[in-house]
N, CA, C and O of each residue as an XYZ file, in Angstrom:
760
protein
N      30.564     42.210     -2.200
C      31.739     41.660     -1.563
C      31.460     40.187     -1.263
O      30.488     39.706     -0.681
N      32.741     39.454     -1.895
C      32.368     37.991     -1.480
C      32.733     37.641      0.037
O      32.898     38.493      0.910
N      32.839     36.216      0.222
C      32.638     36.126      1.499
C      34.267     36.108      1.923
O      34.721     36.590      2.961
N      35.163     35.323      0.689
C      36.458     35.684      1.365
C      36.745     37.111      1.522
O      37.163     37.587      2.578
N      36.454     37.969      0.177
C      36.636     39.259      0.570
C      36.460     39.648      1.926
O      37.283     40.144      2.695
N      35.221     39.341      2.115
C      35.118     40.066      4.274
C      36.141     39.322      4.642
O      36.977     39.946      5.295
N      36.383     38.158      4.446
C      37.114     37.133      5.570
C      38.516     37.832      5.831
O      39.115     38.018      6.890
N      38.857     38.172      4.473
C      40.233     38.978      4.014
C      40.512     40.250      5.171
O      41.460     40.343      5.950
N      39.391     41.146      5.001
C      39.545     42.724      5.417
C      39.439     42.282      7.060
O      40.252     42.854      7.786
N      38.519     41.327      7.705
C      38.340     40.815      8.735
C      39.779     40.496      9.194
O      40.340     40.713     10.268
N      40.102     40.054      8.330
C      41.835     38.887      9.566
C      42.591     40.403      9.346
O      43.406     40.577     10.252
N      42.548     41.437      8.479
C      43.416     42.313      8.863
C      43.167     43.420      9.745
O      44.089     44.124     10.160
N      41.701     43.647     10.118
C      41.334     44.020     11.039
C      41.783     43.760     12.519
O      42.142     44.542     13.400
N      41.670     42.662     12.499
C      41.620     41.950     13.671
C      43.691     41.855     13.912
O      44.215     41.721     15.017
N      44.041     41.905     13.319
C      45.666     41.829     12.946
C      45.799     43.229     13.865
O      46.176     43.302     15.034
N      45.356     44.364     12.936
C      45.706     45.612     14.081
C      45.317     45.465     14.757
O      46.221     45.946     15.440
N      44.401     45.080     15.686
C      43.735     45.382     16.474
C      44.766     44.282     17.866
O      45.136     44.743     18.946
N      44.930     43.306     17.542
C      46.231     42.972     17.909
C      48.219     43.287     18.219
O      49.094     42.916     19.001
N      48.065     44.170     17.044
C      49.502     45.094     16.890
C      49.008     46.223     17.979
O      49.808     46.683     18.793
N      47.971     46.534     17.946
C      47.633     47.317     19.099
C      47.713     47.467     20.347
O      47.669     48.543     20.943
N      47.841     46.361     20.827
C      47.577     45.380     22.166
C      46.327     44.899     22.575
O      46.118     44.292     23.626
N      45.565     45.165     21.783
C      43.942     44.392     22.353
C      44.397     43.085     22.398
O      45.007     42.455     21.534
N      44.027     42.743     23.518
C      43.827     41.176     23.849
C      42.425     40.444     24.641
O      42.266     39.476     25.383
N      41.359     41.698     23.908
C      40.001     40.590     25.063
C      39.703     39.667     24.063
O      39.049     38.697     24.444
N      40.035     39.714     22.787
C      39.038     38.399     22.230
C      40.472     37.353     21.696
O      41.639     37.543     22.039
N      40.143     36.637     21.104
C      41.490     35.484     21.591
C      41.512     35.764     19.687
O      40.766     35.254     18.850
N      42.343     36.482     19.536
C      42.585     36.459     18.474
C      43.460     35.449     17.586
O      43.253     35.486     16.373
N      44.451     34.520     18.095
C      45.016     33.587     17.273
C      43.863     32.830     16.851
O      43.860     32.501     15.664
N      42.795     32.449     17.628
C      41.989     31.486     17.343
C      41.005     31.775     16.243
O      40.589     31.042     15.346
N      40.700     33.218     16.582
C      39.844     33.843     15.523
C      40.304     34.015     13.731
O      39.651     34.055     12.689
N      41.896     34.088     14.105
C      42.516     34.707     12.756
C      42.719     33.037     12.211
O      42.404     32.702     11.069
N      43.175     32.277     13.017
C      43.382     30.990     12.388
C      41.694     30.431     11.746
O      41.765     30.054     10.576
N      40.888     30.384     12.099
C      39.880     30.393     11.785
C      39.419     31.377     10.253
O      38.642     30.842      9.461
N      39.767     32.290     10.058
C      39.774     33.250      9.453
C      40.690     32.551      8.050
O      40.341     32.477      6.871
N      41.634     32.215      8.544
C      42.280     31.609      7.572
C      42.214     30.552      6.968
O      43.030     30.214      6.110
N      40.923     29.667      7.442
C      40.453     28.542      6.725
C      39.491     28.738      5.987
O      39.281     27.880      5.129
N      38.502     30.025      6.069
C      37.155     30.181      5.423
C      38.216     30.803      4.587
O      38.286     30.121      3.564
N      39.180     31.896      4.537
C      40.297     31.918      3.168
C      40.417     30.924      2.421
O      39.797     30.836      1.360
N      41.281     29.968      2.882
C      41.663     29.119      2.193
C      40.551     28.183      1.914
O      40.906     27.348      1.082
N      39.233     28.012      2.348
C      38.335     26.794      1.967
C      37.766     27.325      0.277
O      37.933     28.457     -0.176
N      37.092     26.190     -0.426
C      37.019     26.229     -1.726
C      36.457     26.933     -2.322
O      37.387     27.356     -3.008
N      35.633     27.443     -2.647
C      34.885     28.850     -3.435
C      33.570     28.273     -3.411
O      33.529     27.133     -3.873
N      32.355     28.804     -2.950
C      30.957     28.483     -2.795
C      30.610     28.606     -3.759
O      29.619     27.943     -4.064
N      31.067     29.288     -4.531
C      30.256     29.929     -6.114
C      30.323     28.305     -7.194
O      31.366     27.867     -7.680
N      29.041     27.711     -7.342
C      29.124     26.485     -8.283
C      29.516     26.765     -9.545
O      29.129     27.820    -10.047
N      30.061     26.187    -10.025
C      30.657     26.320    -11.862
C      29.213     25.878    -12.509
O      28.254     25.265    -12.039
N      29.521     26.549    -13.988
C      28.199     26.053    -14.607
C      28.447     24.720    -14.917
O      27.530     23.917    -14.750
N      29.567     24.326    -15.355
C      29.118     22.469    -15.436
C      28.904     21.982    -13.874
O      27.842     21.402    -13.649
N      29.660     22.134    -12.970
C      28.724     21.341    -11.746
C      27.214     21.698    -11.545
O      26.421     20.968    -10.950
N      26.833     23.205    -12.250
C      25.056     23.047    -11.774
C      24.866     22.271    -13.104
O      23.901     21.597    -12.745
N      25.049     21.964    -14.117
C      24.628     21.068    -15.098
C      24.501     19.727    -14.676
O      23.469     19.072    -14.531
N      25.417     19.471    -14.535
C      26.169     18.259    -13.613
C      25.019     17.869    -12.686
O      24.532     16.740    -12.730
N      24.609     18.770    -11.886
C      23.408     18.588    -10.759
C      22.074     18.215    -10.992
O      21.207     17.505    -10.481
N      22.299     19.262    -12.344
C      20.764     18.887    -13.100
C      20.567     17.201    -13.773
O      19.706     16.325    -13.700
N      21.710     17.345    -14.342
C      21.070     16.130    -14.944
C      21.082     14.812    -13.655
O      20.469     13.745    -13.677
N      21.849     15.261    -12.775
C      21.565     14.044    -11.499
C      20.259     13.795    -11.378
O      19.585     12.787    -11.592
N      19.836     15.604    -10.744
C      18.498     15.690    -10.535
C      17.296     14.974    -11.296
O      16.359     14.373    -10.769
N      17.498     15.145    -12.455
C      16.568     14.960    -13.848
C      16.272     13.245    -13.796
O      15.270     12.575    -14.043
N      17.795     12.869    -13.306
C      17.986     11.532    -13.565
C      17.396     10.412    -12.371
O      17.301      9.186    -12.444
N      17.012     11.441    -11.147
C      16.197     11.043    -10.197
C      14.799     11.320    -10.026
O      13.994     10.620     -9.413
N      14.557     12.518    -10.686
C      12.905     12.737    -11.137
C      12.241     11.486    -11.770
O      11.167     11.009    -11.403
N      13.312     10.854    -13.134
C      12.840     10.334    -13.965
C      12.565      8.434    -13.177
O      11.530      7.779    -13.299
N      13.615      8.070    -12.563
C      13.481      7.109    -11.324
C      12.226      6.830    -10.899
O      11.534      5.822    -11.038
N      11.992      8.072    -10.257
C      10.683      8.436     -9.482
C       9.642      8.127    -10.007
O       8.772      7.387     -9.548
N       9.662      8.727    -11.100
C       8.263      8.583    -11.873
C       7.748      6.900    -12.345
O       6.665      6.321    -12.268
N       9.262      6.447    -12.908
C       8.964      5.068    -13.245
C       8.583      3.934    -12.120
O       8.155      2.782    -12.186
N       9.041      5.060    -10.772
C       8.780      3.870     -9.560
C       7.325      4.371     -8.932
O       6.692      3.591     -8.220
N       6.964      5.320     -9.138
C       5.244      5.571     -9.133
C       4.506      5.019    -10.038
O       3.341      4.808     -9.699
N       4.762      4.767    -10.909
C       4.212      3.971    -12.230
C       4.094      2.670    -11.835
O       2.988      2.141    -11.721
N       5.109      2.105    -11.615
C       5.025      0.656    -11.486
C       4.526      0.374    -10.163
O       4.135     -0.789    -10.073
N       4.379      1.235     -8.818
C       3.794      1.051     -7.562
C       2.310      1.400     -8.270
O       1.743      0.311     -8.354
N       1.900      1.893     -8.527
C       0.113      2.217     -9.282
C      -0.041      1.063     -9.951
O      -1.054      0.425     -9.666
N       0.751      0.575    -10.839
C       0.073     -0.700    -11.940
C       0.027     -1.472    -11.023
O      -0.827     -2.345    -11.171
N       0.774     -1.533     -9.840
C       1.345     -2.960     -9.151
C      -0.389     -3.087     -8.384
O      -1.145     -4.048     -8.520
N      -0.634     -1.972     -7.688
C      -2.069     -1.959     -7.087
C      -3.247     -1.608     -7.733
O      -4.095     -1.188     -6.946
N      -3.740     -1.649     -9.410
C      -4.270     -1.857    -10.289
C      -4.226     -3.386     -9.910
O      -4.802     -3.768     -8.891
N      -3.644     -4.137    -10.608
C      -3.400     -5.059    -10.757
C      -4.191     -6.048     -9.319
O      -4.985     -6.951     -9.585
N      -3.883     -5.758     -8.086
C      -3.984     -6.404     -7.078
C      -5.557     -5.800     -6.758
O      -6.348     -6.518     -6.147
N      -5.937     -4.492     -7.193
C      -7.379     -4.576     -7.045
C      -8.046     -5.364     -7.837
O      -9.148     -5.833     -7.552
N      -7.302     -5.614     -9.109
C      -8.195     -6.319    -10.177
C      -8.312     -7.694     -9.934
O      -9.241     -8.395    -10.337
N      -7.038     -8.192     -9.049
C      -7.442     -9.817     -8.933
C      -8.373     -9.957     -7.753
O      -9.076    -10.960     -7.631
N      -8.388     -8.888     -6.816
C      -8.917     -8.957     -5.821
C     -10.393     -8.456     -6.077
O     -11.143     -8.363     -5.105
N     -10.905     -8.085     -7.505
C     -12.565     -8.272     -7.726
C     -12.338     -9.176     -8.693
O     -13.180     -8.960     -9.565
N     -11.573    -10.171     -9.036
C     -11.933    -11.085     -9.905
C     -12.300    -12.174     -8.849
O     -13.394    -12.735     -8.887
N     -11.427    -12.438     -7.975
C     -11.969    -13.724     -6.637
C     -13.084    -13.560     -6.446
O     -13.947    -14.404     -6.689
N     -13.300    -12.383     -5.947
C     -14.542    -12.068     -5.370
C     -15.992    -12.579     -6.293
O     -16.988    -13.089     -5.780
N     -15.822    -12.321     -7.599
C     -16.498    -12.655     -8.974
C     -16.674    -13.900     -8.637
O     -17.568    -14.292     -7.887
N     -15.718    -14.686     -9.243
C     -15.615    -16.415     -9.275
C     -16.030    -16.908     -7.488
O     -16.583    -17.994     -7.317
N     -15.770    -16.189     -6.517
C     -16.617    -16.778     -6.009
C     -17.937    -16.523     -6.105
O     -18.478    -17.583     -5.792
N     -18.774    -15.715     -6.360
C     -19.887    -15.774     -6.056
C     -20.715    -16.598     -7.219
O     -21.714    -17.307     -7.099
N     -19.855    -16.211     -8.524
C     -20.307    -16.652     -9.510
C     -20.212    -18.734     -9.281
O     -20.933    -19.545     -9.862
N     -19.306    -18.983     -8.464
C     -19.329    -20.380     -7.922
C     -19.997    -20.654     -6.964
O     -20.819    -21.537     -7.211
N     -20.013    -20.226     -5.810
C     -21.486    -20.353     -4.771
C     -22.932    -20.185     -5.314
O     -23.866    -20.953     -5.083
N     -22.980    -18.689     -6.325
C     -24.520    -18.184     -6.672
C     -24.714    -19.300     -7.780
O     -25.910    -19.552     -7.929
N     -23.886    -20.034     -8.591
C     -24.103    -21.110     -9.513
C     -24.561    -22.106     -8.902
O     -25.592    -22.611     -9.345
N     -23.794    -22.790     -7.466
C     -24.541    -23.946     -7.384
C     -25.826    -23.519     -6.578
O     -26.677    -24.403     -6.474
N     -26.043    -22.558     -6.113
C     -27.223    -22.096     -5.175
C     -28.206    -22.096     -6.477
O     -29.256    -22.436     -5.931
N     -28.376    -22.005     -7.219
C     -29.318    -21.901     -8.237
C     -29.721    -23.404     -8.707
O     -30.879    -23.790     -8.869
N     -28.579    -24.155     -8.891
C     -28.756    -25.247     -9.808
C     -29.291    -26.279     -8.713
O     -30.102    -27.171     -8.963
N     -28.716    -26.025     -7.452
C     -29.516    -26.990     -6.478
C     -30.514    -26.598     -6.128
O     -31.235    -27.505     -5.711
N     -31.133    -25.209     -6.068
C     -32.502    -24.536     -5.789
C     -33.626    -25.769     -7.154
O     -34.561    -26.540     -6.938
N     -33.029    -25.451     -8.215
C     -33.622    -26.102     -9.460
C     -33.880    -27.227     -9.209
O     -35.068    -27.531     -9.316
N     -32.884    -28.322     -8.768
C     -33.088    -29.329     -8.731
C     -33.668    -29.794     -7.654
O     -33.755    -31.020     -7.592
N     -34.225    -28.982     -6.510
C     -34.535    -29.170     -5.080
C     -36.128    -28.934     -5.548
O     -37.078    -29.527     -5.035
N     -36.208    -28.138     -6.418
C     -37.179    -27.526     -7.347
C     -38.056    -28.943     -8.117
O     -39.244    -29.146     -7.867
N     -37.493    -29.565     -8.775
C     -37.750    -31.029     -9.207
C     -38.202    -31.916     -8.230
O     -39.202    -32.611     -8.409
N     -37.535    -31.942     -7.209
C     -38.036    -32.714     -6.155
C     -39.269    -32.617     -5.100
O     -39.842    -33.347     -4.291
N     -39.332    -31.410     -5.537
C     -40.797    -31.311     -5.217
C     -41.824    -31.992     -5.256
O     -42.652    -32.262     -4.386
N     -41.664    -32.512     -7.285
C     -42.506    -33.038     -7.819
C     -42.707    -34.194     -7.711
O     -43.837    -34.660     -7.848
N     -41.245    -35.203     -7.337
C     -41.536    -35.922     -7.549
C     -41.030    -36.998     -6.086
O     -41.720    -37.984     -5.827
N     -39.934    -36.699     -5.331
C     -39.589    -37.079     -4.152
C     -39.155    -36.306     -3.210
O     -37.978    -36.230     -2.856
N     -40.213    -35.606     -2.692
C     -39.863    -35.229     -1.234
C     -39.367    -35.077     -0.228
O     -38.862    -34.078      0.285
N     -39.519    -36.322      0.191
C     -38.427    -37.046      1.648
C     -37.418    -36.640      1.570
O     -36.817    -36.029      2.453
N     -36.826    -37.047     -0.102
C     -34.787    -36.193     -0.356
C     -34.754    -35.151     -0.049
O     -33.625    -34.766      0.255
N     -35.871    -34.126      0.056
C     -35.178    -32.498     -0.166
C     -34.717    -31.935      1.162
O     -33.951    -30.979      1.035
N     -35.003    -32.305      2.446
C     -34.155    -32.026      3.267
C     -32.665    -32.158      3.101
O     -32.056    -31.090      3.170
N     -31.816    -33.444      2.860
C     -30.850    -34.184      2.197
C     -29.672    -32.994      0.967
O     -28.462    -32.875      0.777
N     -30.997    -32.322      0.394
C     -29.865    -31.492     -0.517
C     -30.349    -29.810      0.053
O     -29.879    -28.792     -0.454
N     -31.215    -29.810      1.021
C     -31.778    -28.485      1.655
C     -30.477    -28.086      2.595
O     -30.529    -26.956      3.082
N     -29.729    -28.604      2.794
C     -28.951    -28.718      3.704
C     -27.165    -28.171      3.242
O     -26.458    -27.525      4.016
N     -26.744    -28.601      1.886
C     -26.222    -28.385      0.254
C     -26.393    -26.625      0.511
O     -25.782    -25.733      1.100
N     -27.642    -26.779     -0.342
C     -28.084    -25.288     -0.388
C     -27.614    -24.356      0.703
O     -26.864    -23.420      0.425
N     -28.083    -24.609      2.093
C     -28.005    -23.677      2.914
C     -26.102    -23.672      2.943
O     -25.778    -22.496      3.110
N     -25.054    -24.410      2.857
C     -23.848    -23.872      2.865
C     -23.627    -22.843      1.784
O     -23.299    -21.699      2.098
N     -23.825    -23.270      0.264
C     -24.136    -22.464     -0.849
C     -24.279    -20.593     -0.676
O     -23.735    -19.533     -0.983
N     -25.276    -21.109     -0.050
C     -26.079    -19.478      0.745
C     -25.247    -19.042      1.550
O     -24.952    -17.847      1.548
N     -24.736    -19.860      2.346
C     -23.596    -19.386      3.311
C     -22.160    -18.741      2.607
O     -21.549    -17.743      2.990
N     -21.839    -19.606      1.499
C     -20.813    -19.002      1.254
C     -21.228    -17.659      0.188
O     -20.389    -16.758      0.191
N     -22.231    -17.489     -0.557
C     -22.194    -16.198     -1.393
C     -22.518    -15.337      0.066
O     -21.750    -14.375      0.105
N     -23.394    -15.377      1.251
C     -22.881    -13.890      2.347
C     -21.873    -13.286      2.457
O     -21.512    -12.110      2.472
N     -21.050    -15.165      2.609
C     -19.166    -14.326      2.864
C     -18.721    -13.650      1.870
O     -18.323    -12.500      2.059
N     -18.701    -14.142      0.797
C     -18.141    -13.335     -0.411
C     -18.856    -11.775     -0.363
O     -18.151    -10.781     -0.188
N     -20.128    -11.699     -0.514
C     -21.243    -10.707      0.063
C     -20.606     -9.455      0.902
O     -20.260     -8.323      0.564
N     -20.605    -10.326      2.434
C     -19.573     -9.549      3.347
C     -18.094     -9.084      3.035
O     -17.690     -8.006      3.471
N     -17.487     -9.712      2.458
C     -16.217     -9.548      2.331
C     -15.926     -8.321      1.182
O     -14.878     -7.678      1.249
N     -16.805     -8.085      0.264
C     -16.965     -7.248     -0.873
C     -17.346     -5.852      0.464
O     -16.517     -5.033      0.859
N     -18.418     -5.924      0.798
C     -18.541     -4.945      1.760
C     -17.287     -4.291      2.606
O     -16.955     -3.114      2.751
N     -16.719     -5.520      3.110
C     -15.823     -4.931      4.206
C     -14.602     -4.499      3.163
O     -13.906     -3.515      3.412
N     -14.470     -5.018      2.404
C     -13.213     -4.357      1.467
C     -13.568     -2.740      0.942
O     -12.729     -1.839      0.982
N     -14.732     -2.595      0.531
C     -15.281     -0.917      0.436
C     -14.641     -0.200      2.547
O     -13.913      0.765      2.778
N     -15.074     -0.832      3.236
C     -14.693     -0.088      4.733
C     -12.838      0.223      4.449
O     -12.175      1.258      4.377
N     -12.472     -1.356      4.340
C     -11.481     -1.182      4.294
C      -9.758     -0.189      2.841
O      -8.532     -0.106      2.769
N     -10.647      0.126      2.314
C     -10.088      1.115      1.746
C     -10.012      2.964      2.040
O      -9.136      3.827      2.090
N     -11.409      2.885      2.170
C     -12.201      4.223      2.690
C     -11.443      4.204      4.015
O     -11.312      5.406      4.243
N     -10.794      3.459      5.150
C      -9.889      3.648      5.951
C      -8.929      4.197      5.688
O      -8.540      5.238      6.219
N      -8.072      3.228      4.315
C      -6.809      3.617      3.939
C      -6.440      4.926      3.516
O      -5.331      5.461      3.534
N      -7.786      5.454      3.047
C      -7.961      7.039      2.344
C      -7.563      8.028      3.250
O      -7.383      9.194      2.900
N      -7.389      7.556      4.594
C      -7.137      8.604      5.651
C      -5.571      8.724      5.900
O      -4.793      8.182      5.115
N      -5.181      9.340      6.847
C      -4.134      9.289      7.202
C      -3.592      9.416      8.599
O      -2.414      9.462      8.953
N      -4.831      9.467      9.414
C      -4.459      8.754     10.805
C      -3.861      7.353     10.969
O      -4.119      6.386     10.252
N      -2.976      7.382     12.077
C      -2.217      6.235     12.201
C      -3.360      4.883     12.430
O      -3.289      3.820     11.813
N      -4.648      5.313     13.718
C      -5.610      4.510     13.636
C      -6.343      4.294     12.643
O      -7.026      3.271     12.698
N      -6.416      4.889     11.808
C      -7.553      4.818     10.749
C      -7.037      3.608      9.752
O      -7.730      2.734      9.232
N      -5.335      3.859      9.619
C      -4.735      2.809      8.674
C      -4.722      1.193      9.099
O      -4.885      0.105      8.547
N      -4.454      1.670     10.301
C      -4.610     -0.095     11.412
C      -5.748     -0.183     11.568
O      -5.698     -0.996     12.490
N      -7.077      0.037     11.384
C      -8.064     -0.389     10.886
C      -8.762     -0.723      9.566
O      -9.873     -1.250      9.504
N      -8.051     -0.387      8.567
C      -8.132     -0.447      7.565
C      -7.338     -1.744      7.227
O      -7.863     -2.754      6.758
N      -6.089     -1.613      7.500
C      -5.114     -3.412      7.516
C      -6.044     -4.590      8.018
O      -5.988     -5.643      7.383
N      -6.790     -4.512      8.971
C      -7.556     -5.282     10.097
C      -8.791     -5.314      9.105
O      -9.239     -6.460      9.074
N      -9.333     -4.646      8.471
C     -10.854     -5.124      7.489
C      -9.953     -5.597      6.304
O     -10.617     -6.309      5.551
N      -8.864     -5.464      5.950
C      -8.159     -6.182      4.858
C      -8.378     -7.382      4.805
O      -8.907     -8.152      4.004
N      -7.702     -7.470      6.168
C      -7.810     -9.291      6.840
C      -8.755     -9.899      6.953
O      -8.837    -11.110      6.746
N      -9.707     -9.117      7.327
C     -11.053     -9.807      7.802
C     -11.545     -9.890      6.073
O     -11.696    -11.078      5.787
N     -11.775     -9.151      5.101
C     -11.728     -9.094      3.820
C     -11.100    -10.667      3.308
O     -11.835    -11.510      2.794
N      -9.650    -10.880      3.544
C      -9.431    -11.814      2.633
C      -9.768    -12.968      3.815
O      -9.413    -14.068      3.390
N     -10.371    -13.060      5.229
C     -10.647    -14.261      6.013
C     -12.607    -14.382      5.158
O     -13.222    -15.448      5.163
N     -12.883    -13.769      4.870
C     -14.597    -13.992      4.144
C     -14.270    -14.569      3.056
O     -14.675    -15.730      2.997
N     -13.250    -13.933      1.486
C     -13.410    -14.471      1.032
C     -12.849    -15.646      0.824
O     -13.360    -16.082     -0.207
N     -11.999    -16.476      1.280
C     -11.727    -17.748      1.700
C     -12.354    -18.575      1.918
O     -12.373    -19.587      1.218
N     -13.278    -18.356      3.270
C     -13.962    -18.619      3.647
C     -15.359    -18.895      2.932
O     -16.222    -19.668      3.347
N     -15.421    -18.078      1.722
C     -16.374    -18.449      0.742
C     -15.875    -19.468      0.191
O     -16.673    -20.404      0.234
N     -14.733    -19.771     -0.408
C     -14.594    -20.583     -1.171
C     -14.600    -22.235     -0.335
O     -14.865    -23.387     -0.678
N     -14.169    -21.583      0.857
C     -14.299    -23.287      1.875
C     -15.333    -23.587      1.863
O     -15.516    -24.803      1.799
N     -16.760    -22.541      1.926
C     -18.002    -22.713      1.991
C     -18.551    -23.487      0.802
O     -19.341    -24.392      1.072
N     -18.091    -23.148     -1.151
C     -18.139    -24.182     -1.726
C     -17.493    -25.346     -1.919
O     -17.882    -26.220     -2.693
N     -16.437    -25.405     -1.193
C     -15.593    -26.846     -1.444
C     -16.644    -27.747     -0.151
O     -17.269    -28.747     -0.506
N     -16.706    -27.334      1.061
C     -17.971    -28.054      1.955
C     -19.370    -28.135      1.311
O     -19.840    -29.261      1.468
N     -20.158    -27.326      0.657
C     -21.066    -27.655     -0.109
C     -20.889    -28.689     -1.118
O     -21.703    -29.599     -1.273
N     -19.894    -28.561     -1.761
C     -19.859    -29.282     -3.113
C     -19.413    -30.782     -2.432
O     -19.748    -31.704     -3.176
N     -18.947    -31.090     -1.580
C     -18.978    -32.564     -0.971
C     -20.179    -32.994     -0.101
O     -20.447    -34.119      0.323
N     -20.816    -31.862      0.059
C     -22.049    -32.299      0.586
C     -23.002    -32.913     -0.667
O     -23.615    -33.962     -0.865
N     -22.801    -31.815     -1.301
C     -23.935    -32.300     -2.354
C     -23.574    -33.562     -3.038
O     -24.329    -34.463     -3.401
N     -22.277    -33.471     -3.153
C     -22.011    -34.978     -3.729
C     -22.575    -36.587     -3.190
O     -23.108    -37.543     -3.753
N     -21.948    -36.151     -1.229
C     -22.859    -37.191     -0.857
C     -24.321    -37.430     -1.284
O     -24.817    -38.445     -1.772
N     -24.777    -36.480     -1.044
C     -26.100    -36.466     -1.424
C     -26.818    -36.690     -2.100
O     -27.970    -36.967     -1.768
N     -26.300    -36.643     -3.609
C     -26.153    -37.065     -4.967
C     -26.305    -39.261     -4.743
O     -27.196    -40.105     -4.840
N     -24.926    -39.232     -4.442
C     -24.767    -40.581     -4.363
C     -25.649    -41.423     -3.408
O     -25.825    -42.608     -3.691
N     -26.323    -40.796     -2.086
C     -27.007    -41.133     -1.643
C     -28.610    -41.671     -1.985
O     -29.311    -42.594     -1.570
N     -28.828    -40.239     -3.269
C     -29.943    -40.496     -4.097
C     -30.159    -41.076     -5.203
O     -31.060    -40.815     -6.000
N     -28.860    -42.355     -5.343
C     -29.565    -42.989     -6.513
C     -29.857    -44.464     -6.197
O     -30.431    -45.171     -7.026
């Protein structure tokens, strides 16, 4: 039995039961009521509206997928530039830390007195491959945060982000201050 069917046998129920004289339950209100789940539209879906649904559906699965796709490449992508900085810096700090070690190395041999002068070079050099150093570190914390799903765990994880991209910056300020040091230094020594 469908549902108008009851609704049907219901309002005529309730009809005698009225021709009767029962009056405890408020029957106009009930039967008028009665007569709208009658008259309302048929619950039963047609097969083209569930078709109809499907392909909505299908057509929002497929959405989905392309917008998971492109949110994954998007953070591919942003891990990959974010170990390429990290690279070029160190590979730019650990470069001149070497080449001024070398040449601090030379001076050994032959003038002395200078090597405080570019000892000084060096030690920013050194300073900035830590940060980069550190910052590689804290970016491992700061993911292994994100992996969680406590509300604190994520706001600590945002917060070593930061501190993440304040190191490696900070590396690179560390060779732009080295590399004018050494320059003076350079020019000083000829």
């Amino acid at each position: 039995m469908s549902a108008k069917e009851f609704a049907g046998q219901l309002k005529q129920t309730i009809e005698g039961l009225r021709n009767n004289g029962t009056a405890a339950i408020y029957c106009n209100n009930l039967i008028a009521y009665l007569e709208e789940v009658i008259n309302s539209p048929s619950p039963v879906v047609t097969q083209a509206e569930l078709e109809h649904y499907k392909a909505q559906l299908q057509v929002w699965v497929e959405a989905e997928k392309r917008n998971h796709a492109s949110d994954l490449e998007m953070f591919r992508s942003v891990i990959q530039a974010g170990q390429n900085a990290v690279k070029s810096s160190f590979l730019l700090n650990g470069g001149a830390s070497v080449a001024l070690l070398a040449f601090i190395g030379k001076l050994t041999e032959e003038q002395q007195s200078k090597i405080p002068e570019f000892a000084d070079s060096l030690t920013i050099f050194v300073a900035g491959v830590l940060a980069i150093a550190m910052a590689s570190g804290v970016t491992y914390l700061s993911q292994w945060f994100y992996a969680e799903s406590e509300s604190w765990k994520q706001k600590a994880g945002f917060a070593l982000n930061m501190a993440s991209i304040v190191l490696g910056l900070s590396s690179y300020g560390f060779f732009i201050w080295g590399m004018c040091r050494a320059y003076s230094s350079f020019l000083a020594f000829v």
